[in-house]
C-alpha positions in Angstrom: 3.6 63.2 52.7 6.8 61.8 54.9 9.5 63.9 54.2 13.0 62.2 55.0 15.2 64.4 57.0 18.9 64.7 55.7 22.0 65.7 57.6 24.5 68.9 55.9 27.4 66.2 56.1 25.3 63.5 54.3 24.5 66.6 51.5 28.1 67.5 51.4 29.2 64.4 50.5 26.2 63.7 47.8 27.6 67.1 46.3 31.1 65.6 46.4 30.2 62.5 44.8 28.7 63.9 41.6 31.2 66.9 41.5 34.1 66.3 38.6 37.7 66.1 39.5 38.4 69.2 37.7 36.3 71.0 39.4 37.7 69.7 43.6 41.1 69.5 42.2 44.1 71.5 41.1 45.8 69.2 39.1 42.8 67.8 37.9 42.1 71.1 36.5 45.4 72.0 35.4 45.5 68.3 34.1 41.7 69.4 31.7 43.2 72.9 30.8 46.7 71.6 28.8 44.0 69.1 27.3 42.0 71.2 25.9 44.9 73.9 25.3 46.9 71.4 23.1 43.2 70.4 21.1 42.7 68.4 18.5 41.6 70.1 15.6 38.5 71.0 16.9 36.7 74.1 18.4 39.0 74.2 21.3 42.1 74.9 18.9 40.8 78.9 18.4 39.6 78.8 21.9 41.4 80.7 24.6 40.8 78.8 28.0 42.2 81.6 30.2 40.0 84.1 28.7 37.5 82.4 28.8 37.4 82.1 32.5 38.2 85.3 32.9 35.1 86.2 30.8 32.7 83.7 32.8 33.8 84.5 36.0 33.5 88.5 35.0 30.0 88.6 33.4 28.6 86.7 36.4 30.2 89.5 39.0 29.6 92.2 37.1 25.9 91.3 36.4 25.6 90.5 39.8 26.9 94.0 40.8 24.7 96.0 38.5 21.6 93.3 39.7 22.6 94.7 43.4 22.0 97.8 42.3 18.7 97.4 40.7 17.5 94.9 43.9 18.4 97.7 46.1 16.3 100.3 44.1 13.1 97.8 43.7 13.1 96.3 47.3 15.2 98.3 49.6 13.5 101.3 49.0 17.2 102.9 47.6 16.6 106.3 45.6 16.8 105.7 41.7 18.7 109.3 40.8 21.9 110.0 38.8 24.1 108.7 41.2 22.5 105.2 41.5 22.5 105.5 37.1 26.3 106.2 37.0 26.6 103.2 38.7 24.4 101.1 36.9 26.6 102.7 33.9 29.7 101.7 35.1 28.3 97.8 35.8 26.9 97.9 32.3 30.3 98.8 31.0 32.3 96.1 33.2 29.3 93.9 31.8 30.8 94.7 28.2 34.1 94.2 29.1 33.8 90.8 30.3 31.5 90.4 27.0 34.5 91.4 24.7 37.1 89.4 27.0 34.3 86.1 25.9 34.6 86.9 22.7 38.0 87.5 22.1 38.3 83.9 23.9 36.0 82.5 21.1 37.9 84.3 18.7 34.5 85.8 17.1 33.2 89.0 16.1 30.7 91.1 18.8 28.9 92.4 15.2 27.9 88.7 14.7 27.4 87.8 17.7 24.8 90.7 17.9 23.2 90.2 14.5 23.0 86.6 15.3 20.9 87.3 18.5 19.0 89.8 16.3 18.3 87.0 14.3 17.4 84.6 17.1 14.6 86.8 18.1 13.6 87.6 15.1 12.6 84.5 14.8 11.4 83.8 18.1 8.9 86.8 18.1 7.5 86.5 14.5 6.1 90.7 13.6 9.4 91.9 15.4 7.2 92.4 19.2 7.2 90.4 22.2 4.5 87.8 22.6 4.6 86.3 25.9 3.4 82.7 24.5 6.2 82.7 21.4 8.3 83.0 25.1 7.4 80.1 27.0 6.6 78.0 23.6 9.8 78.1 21.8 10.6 76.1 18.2 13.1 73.3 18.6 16.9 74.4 19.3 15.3 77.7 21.1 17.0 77.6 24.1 
């Protein structure tokens, strides 16, 4: 198998080729935000953008941080006691935080959001336990 060699600069500007304006520039941005700010009587008129970010960029830190935590325990041979739990604990709480600040953006209720992912796995595992093929072989729409 010939495998062609490609140069970081010849990467770099494939990645900026098929990245979107909004996301390389400012105005751009600010351009997509007022957009979808001003809506047009769809889901983006109960949507609040800036929360939204906040909430993205949040959940992915704050899992990341309590992920660090748990890599360190697993593979770095870091002790697993009370003081690596309270701060598991306090991840898990940013976690929720950022959770709440997402759906606060959406303008929904946590309740429903959590009975709707009850639901979702109800129907996913059919007997209400994990099956490791109803996993991998999901109906349509089971993302």
């Amino acid at each position: 198998m010939n495998k062609k060699q490609i140069k970081l600069s010849e990467y770099a500007e494939f990645v900026d080729s098929v990245t979107s304006d909004p996301s390389k520039q400012y105005t751009s941005l600010l351009h997509r935000l007022a957009e979808l700010e001003m809506g047009n009587g769809h889901m983006e008129d109960n949507v609040n953008f800036a929360r939204l970010l906040t909430s993205a960029i949040g959940l992915a830190s704050e899992g990341g941080e309590f992920a660090e935590i748990v890599k360190k325990t697993l593979f770095q041979e870091k002790p697993c006691n009370q003081e690596s739990e309270y701060h598991m604990k306090r991840e898990l709480g940013d976690v929720l935080w950022y959770w709440v600040q997402g759906c606060m953006a959406l303008n929904i209720d946590p309740e429903e959001v959590m009975m709707m992912n009850i639901e979702k796995l109800k129907s996913r595992y059919p007997g209400g336990k994990f099956d490791g093929w109803f996993s991998e072989n999901r109906k349509d729409g089971d993302l």
